[in-house]
LUMFI-796739 format. One record per atom (N, C-alpha, C): residue number from 0; residue in one letter; chain; atom name; x, y, z. Coordinates in Angstrom, 3 decimals. Example, Ala and Ser with C-alpha at 12.3 -4.5 7.8 and 13.67 -1.06 7.14 Angstrom:
! LUMFI-796739
<i 0 aa A ch A at N u 13.190 v -5.690 w 7.800>
<i 0 aa A ch A at CA u 12.300 v -4.500 w 7.800>
<i 0 aa A ch A at C u 13.200 v -3.300 w 7.800>
<i 1 aa S ch A at N u 12.850 v -2.250 w 7.080>
<i 1 aa S ch A at CA u 13.670 v -1.060 w 7.140>
<i 1 aa S ch A at C u 12.900 v 0.030 w 7.870>
END
This chain:
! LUMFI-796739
<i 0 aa X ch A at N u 6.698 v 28.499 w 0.378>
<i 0 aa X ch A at CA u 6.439 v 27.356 w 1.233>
<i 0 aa X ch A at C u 4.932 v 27.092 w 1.266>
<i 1 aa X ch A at N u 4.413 v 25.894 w 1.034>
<i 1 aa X ch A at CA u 3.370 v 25.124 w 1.057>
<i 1 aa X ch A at C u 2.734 v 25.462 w 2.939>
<i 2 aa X ch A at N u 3.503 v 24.187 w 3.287>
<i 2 aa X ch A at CA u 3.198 v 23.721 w 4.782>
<i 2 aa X ch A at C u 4.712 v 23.350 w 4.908>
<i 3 aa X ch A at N u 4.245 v 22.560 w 6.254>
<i 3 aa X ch A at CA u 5.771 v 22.573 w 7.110>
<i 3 aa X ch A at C u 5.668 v 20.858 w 6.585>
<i 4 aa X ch A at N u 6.898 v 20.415 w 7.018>
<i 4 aa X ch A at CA u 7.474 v 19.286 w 6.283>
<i 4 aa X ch A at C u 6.972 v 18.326 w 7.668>
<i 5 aa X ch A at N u 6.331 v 18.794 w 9.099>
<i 5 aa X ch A at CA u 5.986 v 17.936 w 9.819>
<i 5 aa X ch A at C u 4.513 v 17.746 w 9.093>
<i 6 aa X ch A at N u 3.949 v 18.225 w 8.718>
<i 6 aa X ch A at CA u 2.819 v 17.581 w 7.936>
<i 6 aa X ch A at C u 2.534 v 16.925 w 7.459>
<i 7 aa X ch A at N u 3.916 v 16.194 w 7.064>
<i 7 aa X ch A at CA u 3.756 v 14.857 w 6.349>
<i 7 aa X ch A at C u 4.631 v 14.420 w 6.910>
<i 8 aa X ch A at N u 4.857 v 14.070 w 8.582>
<i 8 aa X ch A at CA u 5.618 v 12.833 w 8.864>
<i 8 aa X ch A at C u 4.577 v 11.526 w 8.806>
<i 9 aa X ch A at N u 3.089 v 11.655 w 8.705>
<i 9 aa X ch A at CA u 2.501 v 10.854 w 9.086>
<i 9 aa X ch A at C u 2.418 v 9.799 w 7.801>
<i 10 aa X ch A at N u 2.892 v 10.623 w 6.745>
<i 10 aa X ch A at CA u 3.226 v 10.126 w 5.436>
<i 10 aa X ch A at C u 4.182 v 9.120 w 4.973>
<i 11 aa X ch A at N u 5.375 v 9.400 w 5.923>
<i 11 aa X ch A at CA u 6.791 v 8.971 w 5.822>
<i 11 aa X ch A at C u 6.634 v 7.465 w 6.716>
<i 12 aa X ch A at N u 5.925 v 7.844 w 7.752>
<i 12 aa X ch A at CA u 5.714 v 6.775 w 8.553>
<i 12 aa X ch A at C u 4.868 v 6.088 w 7.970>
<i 13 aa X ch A at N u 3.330 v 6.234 w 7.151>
<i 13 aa X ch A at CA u 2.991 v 4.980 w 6.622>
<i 13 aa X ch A at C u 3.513 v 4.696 w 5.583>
<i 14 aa X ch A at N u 4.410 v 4.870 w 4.934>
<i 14 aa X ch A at CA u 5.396 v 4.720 w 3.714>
<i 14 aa X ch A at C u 6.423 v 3.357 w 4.578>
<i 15 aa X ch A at N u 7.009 v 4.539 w 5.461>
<i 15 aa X ch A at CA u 7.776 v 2.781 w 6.274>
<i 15 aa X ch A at C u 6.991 v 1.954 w 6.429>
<i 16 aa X ch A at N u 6.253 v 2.161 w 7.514>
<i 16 aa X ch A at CA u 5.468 v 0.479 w 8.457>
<i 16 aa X ch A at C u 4.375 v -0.010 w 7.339>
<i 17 aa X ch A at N u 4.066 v 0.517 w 6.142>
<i 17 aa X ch A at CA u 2.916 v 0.264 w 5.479>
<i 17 aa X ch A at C u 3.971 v -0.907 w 3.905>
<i 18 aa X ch A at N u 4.812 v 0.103 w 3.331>
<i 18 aa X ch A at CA u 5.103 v -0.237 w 2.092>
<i 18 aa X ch A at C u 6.742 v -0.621 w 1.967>
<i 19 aa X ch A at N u 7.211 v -0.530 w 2.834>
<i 19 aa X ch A at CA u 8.646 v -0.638 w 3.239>
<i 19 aa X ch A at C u 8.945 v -2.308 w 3.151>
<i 20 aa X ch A at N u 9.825 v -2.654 w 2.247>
<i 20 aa X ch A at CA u 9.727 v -4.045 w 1.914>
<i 20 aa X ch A at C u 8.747 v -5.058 w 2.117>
<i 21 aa X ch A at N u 7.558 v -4.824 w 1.701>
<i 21 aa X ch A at CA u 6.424 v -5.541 w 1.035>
<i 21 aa X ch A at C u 6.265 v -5.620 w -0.495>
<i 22 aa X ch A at N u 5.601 v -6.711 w -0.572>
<i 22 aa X ch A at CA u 5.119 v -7.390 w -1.667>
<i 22 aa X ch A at C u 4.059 v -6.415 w -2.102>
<i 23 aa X ch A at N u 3.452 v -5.876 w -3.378>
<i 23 aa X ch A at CA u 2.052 v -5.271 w -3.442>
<i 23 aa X ch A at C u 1.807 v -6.202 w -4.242>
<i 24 aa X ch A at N u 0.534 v -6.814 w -4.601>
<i 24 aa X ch A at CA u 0.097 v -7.685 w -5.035>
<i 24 aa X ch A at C u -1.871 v -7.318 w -5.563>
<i 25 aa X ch A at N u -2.277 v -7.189 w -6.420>
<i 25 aa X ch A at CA u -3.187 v -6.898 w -6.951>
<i 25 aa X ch A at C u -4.567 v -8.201 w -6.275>
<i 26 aa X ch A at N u -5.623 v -7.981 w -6.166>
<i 26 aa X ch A at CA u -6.185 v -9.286 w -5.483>
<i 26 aa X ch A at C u -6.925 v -9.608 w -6.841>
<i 27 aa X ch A at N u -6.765 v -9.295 w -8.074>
<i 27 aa X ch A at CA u -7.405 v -9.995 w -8.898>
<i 27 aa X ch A at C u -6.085 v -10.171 w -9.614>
<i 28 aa X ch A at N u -5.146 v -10.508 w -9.778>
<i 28 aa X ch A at CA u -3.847 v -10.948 w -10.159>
<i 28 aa X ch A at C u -4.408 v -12.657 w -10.212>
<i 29 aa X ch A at N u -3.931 v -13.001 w -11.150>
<i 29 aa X ch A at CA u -4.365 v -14.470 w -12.005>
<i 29 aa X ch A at C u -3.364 v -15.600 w -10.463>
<i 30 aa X ch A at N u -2.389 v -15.028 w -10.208>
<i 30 aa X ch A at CA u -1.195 v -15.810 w -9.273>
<i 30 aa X ch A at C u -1.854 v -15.465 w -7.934>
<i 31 aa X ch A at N u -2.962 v -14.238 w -7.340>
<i 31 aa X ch A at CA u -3.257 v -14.327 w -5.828>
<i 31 aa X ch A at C u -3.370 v -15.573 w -5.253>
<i 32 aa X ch A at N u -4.085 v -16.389 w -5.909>
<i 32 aa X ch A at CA u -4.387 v -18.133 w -4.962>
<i 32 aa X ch A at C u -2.895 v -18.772 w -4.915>
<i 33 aa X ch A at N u -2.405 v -18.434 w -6.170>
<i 33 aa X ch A at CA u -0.874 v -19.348 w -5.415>
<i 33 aa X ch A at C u -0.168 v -19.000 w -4.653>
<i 34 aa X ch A at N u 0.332 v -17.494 w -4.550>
<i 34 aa X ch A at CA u 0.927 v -16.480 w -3.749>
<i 34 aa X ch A at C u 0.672 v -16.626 w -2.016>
<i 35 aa X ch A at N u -1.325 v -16.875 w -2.594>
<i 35 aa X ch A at CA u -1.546 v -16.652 w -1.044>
<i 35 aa X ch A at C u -2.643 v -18.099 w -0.536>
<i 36 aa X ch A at N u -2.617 v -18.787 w -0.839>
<i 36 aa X ch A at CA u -3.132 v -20.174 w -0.986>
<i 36 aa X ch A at C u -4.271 v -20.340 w 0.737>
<i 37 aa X ch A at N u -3.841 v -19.345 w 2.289>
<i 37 aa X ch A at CA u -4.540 v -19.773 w 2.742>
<i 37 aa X ch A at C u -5.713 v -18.712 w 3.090>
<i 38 aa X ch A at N u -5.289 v -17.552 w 1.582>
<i 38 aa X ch A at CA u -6.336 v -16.729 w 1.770>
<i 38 aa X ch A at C u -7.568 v -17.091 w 0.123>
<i 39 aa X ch A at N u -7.164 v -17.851 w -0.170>
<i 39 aa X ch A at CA u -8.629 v -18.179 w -1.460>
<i 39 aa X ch A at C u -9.915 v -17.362 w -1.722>
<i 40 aa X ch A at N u -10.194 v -17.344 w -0.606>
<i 40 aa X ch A at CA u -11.852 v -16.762 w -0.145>
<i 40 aa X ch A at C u -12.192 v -15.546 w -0.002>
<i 41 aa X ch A at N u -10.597 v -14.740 w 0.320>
<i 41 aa X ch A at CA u -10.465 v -13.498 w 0.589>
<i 41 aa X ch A at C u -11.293 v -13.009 w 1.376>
<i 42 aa X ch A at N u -12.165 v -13.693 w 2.412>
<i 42 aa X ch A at CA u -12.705 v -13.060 w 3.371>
<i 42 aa X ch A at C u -11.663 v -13.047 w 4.432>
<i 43 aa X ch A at N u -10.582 v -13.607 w 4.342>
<i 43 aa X ch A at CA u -9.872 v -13.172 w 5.900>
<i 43 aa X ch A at C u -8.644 v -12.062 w 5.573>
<i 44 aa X ch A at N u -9.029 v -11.058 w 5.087>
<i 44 aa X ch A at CA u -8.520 v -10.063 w 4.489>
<i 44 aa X ch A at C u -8.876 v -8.893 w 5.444>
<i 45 aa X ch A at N u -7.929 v -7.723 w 6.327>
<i 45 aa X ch A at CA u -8.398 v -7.160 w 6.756>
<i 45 aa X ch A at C u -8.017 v -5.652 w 5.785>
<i 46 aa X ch A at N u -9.157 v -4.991 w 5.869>
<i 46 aa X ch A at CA u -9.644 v -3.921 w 4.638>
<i 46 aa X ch A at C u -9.428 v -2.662 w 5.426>
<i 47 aa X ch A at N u -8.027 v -1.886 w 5.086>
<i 47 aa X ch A at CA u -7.766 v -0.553 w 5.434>
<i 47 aa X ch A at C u -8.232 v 0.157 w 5.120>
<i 48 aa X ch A at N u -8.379 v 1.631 w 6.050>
<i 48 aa X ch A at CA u -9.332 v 3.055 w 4.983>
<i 48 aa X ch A at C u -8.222 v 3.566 w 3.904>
<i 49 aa X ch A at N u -7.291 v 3.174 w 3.777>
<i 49 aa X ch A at CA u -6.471 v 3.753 w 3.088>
<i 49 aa X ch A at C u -6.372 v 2.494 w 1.427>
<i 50 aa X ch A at N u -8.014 v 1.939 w 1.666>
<i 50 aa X ch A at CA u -7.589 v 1.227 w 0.409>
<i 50 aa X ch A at C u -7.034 v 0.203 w 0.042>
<i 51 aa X ch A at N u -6.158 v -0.666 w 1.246>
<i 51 aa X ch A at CA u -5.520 v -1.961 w 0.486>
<i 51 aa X ch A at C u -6.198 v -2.898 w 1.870>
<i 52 aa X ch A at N u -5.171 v -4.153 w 1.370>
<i 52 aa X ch A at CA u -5.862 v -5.264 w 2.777>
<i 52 aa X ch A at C u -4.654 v -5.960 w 3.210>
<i 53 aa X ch A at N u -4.849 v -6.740 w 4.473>
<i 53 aa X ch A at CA u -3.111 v -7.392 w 4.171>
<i 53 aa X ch A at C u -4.004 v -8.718 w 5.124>
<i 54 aa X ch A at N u -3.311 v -9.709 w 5.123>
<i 54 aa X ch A at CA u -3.750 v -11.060 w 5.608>
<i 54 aa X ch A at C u -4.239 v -10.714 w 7.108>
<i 55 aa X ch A at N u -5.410 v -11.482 w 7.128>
<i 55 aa X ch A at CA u -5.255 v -11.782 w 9.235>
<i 55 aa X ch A at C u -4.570 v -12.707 w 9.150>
<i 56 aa X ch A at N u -3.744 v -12.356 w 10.164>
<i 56 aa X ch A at CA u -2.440 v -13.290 w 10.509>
<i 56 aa X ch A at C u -3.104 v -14.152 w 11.530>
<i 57 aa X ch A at N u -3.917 v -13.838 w 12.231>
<i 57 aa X ch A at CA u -4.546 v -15.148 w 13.093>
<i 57 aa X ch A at C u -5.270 v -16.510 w 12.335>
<i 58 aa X ch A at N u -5.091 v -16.188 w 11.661>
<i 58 aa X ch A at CA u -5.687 v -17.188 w 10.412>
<i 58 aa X ch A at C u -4.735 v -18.602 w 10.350>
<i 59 aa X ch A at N u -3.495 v -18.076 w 10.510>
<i 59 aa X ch A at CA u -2.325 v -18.680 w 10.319>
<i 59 aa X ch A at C u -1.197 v -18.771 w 11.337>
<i 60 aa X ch A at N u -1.638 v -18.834 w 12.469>
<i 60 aa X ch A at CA u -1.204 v -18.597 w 13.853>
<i 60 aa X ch A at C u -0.415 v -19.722 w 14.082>
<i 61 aa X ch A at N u -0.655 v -20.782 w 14.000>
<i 61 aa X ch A at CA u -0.298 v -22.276 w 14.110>
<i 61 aa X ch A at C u 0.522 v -22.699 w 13.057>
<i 62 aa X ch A at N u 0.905 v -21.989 w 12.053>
<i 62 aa X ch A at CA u 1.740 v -22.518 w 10.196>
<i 62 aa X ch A at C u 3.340 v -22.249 w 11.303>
<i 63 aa X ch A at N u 4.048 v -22.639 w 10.570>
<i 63 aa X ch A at CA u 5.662 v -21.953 w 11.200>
<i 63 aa X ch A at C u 5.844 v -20.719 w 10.890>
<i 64 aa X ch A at N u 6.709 v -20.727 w 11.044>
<i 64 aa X ch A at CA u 6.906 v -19.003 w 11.245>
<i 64 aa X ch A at C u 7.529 v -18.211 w 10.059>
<i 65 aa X ch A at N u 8.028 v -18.628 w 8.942>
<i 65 aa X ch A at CA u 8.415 v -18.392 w 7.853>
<i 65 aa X ch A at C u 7.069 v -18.834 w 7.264>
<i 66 aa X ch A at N u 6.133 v -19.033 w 7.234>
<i 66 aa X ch A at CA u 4.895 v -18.704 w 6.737>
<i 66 aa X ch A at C u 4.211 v -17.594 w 6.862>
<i 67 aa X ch A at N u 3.812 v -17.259 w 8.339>
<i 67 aa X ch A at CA u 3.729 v -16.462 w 8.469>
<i 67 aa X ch A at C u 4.676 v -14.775 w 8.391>
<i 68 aa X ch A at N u 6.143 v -15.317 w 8.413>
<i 68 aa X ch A at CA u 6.283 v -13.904 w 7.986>
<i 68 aa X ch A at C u 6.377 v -13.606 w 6.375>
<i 69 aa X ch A at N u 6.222 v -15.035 w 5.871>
<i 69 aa X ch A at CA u 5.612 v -14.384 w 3.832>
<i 69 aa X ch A at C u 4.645 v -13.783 w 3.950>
<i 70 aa X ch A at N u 3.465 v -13.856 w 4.692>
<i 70 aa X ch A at CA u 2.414 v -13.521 w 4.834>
<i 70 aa X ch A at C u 2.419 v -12.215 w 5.250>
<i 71 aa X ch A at N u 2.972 v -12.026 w 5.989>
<i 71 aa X ch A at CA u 3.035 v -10.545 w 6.692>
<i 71 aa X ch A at C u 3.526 v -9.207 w 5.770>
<i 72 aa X ch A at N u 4.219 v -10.130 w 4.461>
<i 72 aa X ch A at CA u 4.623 v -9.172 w 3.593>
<i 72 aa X ch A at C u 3.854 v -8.700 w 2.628>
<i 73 aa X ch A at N u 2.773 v -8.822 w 2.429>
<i 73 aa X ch A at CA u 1.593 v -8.584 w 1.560>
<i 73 aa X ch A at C u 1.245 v -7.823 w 1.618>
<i 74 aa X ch A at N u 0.598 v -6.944 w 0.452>
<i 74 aa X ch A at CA u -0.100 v -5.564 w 0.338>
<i 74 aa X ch A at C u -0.716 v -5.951 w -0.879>
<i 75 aa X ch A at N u -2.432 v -5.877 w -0.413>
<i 75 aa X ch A at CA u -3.159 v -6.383 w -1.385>
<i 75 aa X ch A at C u -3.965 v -5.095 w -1.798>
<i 76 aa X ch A at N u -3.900 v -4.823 w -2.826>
<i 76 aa X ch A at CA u -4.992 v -3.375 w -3.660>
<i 76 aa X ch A at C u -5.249 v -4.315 w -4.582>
<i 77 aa X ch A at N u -6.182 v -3.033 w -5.445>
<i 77 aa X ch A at CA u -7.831 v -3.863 w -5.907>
<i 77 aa X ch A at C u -6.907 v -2.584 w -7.558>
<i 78 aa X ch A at N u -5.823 v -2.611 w -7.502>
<i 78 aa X ch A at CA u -5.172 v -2.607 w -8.939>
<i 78 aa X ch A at C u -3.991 v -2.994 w -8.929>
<i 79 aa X ch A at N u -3.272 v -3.329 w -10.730>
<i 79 aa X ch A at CA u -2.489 v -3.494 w -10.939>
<i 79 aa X ch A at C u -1.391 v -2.609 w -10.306>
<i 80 aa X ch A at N u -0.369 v -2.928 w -9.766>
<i 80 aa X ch A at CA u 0.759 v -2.258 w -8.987>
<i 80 aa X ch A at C u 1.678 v -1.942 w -9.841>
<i 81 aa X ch A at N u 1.752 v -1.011 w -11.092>
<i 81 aa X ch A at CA u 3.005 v -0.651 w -11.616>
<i 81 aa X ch A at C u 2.761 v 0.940 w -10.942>
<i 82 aa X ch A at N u 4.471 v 1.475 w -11.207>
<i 82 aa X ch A at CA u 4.742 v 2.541 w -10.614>
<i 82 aa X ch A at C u 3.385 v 3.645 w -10.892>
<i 83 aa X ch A at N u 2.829 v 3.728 w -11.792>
<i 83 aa X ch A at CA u 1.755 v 4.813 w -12.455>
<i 83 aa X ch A at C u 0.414 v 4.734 w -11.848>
<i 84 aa X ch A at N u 0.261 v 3.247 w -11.390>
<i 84 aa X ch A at CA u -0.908 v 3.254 w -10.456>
<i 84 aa X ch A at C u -0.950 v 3.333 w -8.500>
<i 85 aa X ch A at N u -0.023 v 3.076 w -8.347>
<i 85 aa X ch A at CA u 0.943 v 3.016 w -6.767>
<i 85 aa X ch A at C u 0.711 v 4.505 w -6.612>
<i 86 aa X ch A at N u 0.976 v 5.888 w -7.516>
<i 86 aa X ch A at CA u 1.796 v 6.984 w -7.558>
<i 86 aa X ch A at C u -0.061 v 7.598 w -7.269>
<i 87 aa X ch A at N u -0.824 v 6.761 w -8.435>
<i 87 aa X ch A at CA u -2.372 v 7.674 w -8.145>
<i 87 aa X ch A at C u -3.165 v 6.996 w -7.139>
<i 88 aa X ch A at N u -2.913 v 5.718 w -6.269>
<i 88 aa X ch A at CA u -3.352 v 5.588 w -5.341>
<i 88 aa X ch A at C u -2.609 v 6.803 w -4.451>
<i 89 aa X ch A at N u -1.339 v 6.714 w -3.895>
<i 89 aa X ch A at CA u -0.870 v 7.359 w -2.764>
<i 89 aa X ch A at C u -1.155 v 8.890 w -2.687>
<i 90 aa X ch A at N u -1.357 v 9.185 w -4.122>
<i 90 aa X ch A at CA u -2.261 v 11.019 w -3.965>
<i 90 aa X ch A at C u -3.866 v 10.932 w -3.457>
<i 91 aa X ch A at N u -4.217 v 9.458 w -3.812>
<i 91 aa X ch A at CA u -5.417 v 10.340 w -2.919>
<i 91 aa X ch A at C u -5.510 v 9.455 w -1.777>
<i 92 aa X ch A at N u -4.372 v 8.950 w -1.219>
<i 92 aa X ch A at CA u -3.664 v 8.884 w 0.355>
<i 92 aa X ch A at C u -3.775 v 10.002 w 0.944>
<i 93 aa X ch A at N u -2.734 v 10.503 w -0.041>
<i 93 aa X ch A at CA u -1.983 v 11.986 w 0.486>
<i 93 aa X ch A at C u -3.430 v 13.299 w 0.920>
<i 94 aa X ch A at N u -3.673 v 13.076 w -0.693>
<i 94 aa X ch A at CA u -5.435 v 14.303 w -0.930>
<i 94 aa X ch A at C u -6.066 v 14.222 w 0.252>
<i 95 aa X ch A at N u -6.412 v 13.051 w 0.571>
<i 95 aa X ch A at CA u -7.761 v 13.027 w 1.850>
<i 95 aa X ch A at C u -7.072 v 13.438 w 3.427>
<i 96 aa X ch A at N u -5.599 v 12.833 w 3.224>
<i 96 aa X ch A at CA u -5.335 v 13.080 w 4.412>
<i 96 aa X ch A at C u -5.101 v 14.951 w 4.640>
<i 97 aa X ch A at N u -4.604 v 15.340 w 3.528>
<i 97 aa X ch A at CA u -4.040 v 16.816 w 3.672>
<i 97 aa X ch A at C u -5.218 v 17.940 w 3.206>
<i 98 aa X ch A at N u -6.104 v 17.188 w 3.389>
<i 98 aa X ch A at CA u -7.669 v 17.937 w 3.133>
<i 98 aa X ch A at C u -8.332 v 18.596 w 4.513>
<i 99 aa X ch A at N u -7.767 v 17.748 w 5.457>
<i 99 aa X ch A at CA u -7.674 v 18.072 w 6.834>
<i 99 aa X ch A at C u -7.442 v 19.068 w 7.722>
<i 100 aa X ch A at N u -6.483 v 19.720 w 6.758>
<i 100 aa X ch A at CA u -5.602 v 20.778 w 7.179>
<i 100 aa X ch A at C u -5.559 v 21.648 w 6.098>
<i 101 aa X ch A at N u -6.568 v 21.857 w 5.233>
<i 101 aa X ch A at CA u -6.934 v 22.873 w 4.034>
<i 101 aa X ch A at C u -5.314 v 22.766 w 2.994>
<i 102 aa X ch A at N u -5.472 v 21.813 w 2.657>
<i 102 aa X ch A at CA u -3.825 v 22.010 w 1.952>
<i 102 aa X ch A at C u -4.614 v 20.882 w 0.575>
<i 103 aa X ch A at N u -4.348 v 21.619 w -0.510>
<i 103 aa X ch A at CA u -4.654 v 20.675 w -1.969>
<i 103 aa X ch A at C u -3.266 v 20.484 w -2.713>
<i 104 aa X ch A at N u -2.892 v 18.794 w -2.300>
<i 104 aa X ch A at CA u -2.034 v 18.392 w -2.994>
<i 104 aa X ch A at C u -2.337 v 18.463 w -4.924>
<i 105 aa X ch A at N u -0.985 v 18.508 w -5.211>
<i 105 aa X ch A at CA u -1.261 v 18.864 w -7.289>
<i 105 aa X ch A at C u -0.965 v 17.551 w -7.705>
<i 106 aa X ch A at N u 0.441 v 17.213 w -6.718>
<i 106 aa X ch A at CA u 0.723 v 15.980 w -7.406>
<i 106 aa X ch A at C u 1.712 v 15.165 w -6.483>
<i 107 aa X ch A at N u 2.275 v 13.558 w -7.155>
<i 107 aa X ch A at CA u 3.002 v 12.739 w -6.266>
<i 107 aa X ch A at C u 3.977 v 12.333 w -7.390>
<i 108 aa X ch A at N u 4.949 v 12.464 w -6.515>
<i 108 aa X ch A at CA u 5.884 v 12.184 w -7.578>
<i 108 aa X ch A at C u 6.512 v 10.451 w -7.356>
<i 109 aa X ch A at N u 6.842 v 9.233 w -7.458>
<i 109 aa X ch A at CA u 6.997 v 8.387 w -6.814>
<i 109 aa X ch A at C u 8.428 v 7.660 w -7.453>
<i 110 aa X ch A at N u 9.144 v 8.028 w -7.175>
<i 110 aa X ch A at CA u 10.770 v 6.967 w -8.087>
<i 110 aa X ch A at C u 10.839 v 5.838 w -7.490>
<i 111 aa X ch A at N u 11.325 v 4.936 w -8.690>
<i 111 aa X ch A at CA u 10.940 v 3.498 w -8.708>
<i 111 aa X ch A at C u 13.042 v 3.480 w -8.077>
<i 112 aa X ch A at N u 13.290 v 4.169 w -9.412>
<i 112 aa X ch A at CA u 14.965 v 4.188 w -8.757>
<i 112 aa X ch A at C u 15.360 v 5.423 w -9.333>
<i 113 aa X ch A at N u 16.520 v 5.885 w -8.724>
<i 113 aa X ch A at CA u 17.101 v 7.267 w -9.205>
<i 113 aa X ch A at C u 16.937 v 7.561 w -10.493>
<i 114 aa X ch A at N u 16.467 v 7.004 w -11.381>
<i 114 aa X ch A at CA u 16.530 v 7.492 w -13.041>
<i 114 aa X ch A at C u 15.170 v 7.146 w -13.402>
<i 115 aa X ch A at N u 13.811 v 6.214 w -12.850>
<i 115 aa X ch A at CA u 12.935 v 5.905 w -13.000>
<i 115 aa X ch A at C u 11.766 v 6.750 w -12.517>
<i 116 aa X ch A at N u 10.822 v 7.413 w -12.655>
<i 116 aa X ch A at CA u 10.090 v 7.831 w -11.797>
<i 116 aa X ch A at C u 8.543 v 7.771 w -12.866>
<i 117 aa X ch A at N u 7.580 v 7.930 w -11.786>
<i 117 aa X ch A at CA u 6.276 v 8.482 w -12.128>
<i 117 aa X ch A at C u 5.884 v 9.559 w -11.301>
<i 118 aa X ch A at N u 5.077 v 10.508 w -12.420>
<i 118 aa X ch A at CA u 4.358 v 11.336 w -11.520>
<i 118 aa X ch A at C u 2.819 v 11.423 w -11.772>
<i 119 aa X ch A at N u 1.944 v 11.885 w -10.966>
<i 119 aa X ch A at CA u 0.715 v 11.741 w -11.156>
<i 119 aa X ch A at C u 0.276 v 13.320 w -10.716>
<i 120 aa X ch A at N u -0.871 v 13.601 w -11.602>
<i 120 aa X ch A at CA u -1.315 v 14.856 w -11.321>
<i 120 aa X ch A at C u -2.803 v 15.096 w -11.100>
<i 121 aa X ch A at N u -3.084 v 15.343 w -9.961>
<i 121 aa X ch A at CA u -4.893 v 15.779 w -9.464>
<i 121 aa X ch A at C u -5.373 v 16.853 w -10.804>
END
């Protein structure tokens, strides 16, 4: 045994409320301006420590409400989002957070679907 498996609920939980049916979307992706048309400028982008950004929704307070909840589905990183890059962002999610607690993650394993997977190795 590593650590205890509560060590990473904090993991599981930003996995839900963070990546849990969202869009990831690259912000230099050729389609960001159409995708996201009332963010252009990308200054109304709010910038997580964990690396990505997702819209200020006050921006768009006044649009209807199926605007805003497209909007709400966004997850903007500063790479291409196939499974191989998702897998080496979330290790050094994982790395910094479990550095905390003297624990050196090796690797992340990330399945796209039961027969698909990537893994990434520190």
């Amino acid at each position: 045994m590593v650590t205890d498996f509560n060590h990473l609920n904090w993991f599981k939980q930003f996995l839900d409320d963070t990546l849990d049916h969202k869009f990831i979307i690259d912000i230099n992706d050729p389609l960001f301006e159409t995708m996201l048309p009332h963010y252009k400028d990308k200054d109304n982008l709010y910038i997580h420590p964990e690396n990505y950004r997702t819209p200020n929704l006050n921006c768009i307070k006044n649009e209807p409400i199926h605007i805003y909840e497209m909007y709400e589905g966004f997850i903007i990183v500063d790479f291409v989002p196939t499974s191989e890059n998702i897998s080496a962002w979330l290790l050094q999610i994982v790395q910094k957070k479990m550095m905390e607690i003297n624990i050196t993650v090796s690797r992340i394993e990330f399945f796209e679907t039961p027969k698909s997977r990537s893994i990434v190795y520190s």
